[in-house]
Structure formats: structure tokens, C-alpha cells
PAKOLDO-239823 format. One record per residue: x, y, z of N, C-alpha, C, O, CB in turn; residue in three letters. Coordinates in steps of 0.1 Angstrom, whole numbers, plus 5000, padded with zeros to 4 digits. Glycine has a CB too. Layout:
# residues N
XYZXYZXYZXYZXYZala;...
//
This chain:
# residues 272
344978823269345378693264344378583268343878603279346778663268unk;344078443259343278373267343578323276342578293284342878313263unk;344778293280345678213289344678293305344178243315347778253287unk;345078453300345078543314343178523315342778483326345878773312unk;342378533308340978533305340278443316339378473324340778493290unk;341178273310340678173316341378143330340978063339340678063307unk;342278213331342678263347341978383352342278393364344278293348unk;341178473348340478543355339778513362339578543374340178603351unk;338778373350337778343355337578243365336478243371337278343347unk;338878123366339078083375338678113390337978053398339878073374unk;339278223389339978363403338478393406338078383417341278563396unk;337578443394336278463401335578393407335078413418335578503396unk;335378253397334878163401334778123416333678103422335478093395unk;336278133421336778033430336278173444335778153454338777973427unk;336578293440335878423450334678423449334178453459336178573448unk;333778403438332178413448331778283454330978293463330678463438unk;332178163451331778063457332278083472331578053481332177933451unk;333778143474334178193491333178263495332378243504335578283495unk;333278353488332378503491331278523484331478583474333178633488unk;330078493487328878523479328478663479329078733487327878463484unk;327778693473327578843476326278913488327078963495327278903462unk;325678933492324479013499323879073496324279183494324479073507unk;322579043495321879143485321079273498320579243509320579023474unk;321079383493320579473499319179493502318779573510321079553495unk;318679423496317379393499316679363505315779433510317179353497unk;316879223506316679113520317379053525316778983533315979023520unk;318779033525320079043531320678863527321678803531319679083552unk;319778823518320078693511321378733505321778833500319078633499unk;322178563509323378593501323178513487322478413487324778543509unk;323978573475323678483463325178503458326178553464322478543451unk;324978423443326278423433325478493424324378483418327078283428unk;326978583424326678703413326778723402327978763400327078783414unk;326178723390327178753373328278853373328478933382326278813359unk;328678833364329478993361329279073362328179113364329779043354unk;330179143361329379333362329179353348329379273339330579513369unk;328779483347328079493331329179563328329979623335326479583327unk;329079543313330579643304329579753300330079863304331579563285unk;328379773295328479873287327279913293326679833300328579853273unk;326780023291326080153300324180133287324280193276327580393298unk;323180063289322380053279321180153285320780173296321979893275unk;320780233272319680363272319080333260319280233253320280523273unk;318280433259317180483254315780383250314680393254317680553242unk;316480243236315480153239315080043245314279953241315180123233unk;315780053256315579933266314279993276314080103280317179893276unk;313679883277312579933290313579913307314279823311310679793290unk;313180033313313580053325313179973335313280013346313280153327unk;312679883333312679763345314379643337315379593343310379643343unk;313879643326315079563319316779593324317579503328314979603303unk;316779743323317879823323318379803337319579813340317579963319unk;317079763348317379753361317979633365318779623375316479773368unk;317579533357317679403364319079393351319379283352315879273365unk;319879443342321279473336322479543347323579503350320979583324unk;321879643351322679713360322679623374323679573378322179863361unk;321179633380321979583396321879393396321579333407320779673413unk;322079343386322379203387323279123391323179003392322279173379unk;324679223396325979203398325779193420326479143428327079363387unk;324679273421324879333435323179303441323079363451325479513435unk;321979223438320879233442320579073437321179013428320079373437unk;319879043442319378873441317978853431316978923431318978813459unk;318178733423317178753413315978823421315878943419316778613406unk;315178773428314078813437314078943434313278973425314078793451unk;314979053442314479143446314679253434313979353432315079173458unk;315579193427315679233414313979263409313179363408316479093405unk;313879143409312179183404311279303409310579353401311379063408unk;311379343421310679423429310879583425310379663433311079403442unk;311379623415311979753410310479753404309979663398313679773399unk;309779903410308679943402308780093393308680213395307579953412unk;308780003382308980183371308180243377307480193386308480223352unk;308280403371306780483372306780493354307780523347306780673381unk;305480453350305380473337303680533339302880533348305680323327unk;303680583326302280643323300880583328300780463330302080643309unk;299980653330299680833326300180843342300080753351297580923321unk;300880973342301381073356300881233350300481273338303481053359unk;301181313362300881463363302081473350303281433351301281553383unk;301581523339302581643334303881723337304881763330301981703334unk;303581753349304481873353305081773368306281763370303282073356unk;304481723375305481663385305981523386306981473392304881673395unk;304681463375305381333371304681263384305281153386307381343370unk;304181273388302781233397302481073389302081103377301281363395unk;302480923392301580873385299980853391299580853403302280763380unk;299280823378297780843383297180693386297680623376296680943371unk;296580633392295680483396294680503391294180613391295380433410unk;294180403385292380373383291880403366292680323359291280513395unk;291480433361290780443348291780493338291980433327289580533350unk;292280613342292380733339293480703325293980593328292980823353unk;293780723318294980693307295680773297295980733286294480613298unk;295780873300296081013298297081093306296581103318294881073299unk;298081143305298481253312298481363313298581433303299081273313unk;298281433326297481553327298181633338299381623340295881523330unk;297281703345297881813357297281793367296181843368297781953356unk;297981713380296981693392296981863395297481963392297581573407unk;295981803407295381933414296582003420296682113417294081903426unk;297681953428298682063431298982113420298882233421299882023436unk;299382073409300482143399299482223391299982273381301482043389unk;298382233393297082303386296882443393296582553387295482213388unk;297382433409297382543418298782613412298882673401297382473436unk;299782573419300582633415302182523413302182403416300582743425unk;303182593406304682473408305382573405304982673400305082303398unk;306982543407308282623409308982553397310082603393309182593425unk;308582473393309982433382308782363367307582323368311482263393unk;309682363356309382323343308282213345306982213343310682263334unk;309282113353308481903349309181883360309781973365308981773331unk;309381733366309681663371309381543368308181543365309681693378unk;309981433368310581263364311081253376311481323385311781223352unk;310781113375311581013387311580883378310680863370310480973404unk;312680783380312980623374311680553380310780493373314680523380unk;311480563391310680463400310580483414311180573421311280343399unk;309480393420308580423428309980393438310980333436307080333428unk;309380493455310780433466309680353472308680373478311880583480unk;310380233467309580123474310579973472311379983463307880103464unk;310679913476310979763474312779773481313279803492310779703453unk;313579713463314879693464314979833462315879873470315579593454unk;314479963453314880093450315480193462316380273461313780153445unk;314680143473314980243486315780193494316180243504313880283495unk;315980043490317079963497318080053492318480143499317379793493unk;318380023483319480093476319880223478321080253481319180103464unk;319180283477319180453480319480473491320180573493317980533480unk;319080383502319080353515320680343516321380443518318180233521unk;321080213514322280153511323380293509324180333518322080063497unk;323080343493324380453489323880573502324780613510324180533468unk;323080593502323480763514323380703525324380753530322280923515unk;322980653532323480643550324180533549325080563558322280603563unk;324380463546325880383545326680373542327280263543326180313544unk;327380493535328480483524328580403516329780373513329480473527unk;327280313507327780173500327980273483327280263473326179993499unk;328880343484329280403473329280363459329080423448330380433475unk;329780203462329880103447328580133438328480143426329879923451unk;327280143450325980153439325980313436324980383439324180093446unk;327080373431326580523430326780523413325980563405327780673440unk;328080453407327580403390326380353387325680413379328180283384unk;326080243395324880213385323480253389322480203383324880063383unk;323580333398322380433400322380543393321380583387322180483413unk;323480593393324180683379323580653366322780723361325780663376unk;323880583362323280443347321780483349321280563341323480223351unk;321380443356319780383358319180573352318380603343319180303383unk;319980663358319280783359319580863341318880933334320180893375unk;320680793341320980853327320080763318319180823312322580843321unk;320080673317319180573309317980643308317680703298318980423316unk;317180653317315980763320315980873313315280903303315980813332unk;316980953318317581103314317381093295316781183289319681123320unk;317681013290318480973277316880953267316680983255319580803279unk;316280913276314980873268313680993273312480973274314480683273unk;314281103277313281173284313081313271314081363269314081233302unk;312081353263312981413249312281563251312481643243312581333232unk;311281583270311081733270312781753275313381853271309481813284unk;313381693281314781733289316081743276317081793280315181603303unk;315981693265316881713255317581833257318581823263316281693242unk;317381933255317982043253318382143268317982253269317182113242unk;318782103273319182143289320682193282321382163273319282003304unk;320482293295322582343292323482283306324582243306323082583292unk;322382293319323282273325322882163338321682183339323782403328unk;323082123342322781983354323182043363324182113362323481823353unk;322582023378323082113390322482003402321381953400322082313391unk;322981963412322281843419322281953431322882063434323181673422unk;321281873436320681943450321781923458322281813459319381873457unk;322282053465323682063474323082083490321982133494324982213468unk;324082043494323981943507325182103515326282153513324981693504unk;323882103526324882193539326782133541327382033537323882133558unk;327182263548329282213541329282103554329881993554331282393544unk;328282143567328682023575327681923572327981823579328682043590unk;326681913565326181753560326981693557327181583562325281723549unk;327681753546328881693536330181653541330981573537329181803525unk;330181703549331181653557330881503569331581403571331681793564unk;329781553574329181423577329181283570329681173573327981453577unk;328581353561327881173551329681153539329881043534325381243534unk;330281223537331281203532331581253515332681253509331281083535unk;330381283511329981273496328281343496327381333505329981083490unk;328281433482326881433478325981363468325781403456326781533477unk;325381263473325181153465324181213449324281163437324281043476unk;323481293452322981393439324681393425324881383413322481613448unk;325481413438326381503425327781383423328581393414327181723433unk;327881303429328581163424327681113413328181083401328681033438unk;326681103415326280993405325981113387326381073376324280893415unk;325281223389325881313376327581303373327781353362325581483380unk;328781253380329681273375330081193364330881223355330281273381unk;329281063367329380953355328781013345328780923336328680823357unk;328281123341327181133330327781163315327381163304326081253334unk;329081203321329681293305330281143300329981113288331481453307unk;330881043307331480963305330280813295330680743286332080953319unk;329080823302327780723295327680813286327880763275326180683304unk;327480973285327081013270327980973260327580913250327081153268unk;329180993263330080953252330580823247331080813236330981003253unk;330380723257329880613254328980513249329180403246329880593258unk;327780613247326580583243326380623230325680553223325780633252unk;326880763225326880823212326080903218325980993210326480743198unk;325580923226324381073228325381213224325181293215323681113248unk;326381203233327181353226326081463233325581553226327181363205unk;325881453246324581573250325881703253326981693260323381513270unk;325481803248325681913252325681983267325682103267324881953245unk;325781893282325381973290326581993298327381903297324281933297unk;326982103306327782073317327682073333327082173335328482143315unk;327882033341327382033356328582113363329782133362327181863363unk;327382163371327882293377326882223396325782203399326982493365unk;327982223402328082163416328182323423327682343434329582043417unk;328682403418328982553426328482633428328582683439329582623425unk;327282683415326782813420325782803426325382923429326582893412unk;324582663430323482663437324382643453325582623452322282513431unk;323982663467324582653474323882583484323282503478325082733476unk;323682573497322882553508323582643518324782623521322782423512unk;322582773525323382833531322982833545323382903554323582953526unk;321682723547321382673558321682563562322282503553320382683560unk;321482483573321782373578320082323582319382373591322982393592unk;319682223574318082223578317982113586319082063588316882213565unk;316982073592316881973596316181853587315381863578316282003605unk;316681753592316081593579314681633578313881683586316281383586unk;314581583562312781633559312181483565311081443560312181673537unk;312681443570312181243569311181273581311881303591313781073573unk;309781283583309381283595308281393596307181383602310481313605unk;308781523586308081593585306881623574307181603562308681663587unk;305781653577304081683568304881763557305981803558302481813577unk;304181773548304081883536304482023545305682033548302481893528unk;303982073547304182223553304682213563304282303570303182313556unk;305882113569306782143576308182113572309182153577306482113585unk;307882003555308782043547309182153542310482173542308681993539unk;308282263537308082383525308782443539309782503535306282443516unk;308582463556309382583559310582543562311682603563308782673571unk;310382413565311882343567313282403554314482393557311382143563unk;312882433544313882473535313782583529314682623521314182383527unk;312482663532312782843529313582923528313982983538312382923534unk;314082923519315283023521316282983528316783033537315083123527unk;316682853520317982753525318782773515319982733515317782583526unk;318282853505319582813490319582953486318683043485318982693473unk;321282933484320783083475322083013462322682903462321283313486unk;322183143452323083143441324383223441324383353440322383183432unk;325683153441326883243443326683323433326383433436328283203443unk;326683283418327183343407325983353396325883283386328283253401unk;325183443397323883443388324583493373323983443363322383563395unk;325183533370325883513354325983393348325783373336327283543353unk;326483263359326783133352324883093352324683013343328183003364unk;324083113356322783053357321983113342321683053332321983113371unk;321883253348321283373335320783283324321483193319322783493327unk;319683303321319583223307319883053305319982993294320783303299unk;319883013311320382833310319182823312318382903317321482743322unk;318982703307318182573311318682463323319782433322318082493298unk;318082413332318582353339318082223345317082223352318882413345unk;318482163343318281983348318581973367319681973372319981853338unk;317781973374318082003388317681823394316581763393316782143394unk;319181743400318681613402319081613413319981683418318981503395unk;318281483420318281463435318581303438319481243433316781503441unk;317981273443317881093448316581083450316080983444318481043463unk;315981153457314581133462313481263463313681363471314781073475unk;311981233452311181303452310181303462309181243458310881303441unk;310081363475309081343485307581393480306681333474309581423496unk;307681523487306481593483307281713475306381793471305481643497unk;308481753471309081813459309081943465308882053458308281803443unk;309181953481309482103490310982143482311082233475309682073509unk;311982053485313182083487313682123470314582203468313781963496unk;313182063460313682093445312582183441312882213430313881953435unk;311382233444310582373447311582473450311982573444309382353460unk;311882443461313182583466313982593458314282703454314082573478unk;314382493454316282543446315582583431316182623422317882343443unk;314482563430314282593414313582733416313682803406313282463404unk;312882773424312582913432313583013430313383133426312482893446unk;315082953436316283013438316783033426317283143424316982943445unk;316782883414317182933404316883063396317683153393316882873399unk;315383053392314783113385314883283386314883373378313683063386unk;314883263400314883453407316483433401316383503391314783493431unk;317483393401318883443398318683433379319683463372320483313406unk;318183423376317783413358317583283351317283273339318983473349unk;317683183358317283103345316083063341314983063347317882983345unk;316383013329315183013313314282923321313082943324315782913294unk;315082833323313782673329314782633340315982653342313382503314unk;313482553347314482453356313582333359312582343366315082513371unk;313982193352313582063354313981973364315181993367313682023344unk;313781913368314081793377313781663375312881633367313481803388unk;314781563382315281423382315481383390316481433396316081383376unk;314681273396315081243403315281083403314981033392314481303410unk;315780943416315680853411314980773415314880653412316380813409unk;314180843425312680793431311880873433312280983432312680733444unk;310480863436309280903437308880853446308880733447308580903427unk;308180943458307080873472306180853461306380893449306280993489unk;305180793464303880803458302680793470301480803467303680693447unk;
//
């Protein structure tokens, strides 16, 4: 009703001028717009889409600081390339060898992105797990080697991590996904399967460690309960964060030995 409308907005009004919000960023407090109603993909550019989604919770400024990764990058890891170059191609790792289809990332972990990331997994700030969710489908949506996936599987987290940190932030933010497809009109065909990848080690944090003390850091950390539900799928394998790509190397290692067709990765940052 308008009556209730122009009393909502009162009520807001009169709460962010009490309460401003904090931006995670740089710890400025601001006034916030609204939150967003509707979930926008495919032709929006992904800096746009960023500053839609986290406008409700990040301060114009830092807003700004979201760095896509856009073209030319590695082919297969999604690597982007500096200097001349304008073309996408195969850096020299993925020329040696790789474990999975492709890999993507939204953007660089740099600025407000790793605030954020920062924010949702070691702090429980859970609120940003929608619209990091958003940000990844938006991506996802406009990505058209990943169109035909059957199944989405997030990188699973040891039973006492998970019990630790409270949540697996890989597999919260896929839960929004069936809900933006059908909102969106995509109508994707996939289903997420949280069970049959596992972690049957307890590793230690990769944060700290070289390349090759990532890759032994998670050897033979994963295995597969149920290689029937894998057999033959395609699979979308997503994370939060693409380091040096030890840890989604393994699980797509793991996949593939239990049968499946392909296995791609997503993630919603990239080291570079």
C-alpha cells in the first residue's frame, strides 16, 4: 500500500542517518541505497554489475576499485596477459601441463574484492554471500565454453574446517544459483552436488605457502564417495579464490580419475 511504502521509507530514512553503514574496505562509514531487487547478467559489464550489487554495503570509492579480469588471458587458466599482447592463448604452465578443462575468475584479489572475500570467510560477514553469489553467476551466465555443464561441485572444506569457520563459503554462495537462473530466464540445466567430492584430509592453510608447497600441501586430500553420480558429467568446480590453482588441480585430478567428461572451474578471484 502507499501509505505502508511511504512509511517504509521514512523507517529507512530515519535508520541510516542513526546507523550509517561501514564499508569493508576502508572502514568509512556512508549512507547506503537500497539493496537491489533483481539479480542483472549476461549484458551488463562486470565492473557495472559490481558497483549494482555491492552499492548497498561498500562506499562509492571503493566501489570503484573492483578490477575485472578481461581479455587477452591464458585460455585454459584464465591467466590475464600485460603488455602488447591481444590475443588469447596458453601461458607456459598450461602449455606444460593442467588438470582441468578452463578456468575463470570475476576479478583480480586485489582492492575492495579481497576485502570482501576477506570479510565473508574469516568473519562470518555472511550477508555478502548473495551478492558474491550474483557477481559469480553474472559471470557464470556470460561464460558460453561453461553453457553446457551438468553439474556444479564447490571445493569442500575438511568436517573440522567446517565446523570451525561455520559454513562453506564455495557452496553457500552456489545455493543462490537455481534461484538467479530462474529469475533471470536462463533455465540452466545444472544441479549441485556438495557430497560426492569430499576432503578426507585436514591440510594446512595454503596462505604462506610457494607453489610446490601448495601442490603437496593437498595431494591426495580429496577423494570421491560416489563415482556413479560423477561418471560422465561435466562439471563446473567453484571456489572463492584462484591462487596458483594447486587446490582445484587436485579436486579436478580426483574428478576425472572417478569418470568425469570435463571439469571446469570458477572462481571469484584470481592472484595475479
Amino acid at each position: 500500500m502507499p501509505g505502508g511504502s511511504i512509511t517504509g521509507a521514512i523507517i529507512k530514512a530515519a535508520w541510516d542517518a542513526l546507523f550509517p553503514r561501514k564499508c569493508p574496505g576502508c572502514g568509512s562509514f556512508f549512507h547506503a541505497p537500497r539493496l537491489y531487487r533483481k539479480i542483472p547478467y549476461r549484458s551488463i559489464p562486470a565492473p557495472a554489475v559490481f558497483k549494482i550489487l555491492f552499492a548497498p554495503y561498500v562506499c562509492p570509492d571503493c566501489l570503484e576499485t573492483f578490477n575485472a579480469i578481461e581479455p587477452p588471458l591464458c585460455s585454459a587458466c584464465g591467466r590475464p596477459f600485460a603488455g602488447e599482447i591481444d590475443t588469447d592463448h596458453l601461458c607456459g604452465d598450461c602449455l606444460k601441463k593442467r588438470d582441468f578443462h578452463a578456468a575463470r575468475a570475476c576479478g583480480i584479489y586485489t582492492n575492495i574484492l579481497r576485502a570482501l572475500i576477506h570479510a565473508y570467510k574469516y568473519e562470518g560477514r555472511t550477508q555478502f554471500a548473495r551478492p558474491l553469489a550474483a557477481l559469480l553467476f553474472h559471470f557464470y551466465a556470460g561464460l558460453d565454453e561453461f553453457c553446457d555443464i551438468d553439474t556444479v561441485i564447490p571445493v569442500p572444506l575438511h568436517p573440522a574446517r567446517l565446523r570451525e569457520r561455520g559454513f562453506n563459503q564455495a557452496h553457500l554462495m552456489i545455493t543462490y544459483w537455481p534461484a538467479f537462473s530462474e529469475s533471470g530466464g536462463l533455465k540452466k540445466n545444472f544441479t549441485i552436488d556438495a557430497r560426492s567430492l569430499i576432503r578426507t584430509r585436514k591440510t594446512e592453510t595454503q596462505t604462506g605457502l610457494d607453489r610446490a608447497g601448495r601442490i603437496k600441501n593437498v595431494k591426495g586430500a580429496f577423494c570421491v564417495k560416489q563415482p556413479s553420480s560423477i561418471k560422465g558429467k561435466k562439471i563446473l568446480l567453484v571456489d572463492d579464490v584462484y591462487t596458483t590453482g594447486s587446490t582445484v588441480s587436485e579436486c579436478a585430478k580426483t574428478l576425472m580419475k572417478a569418470g568425469a567428461a570435463r571439469v571446469s572451474v570458477l572462481t571469484l578471484a584470481r592472484v595475479v
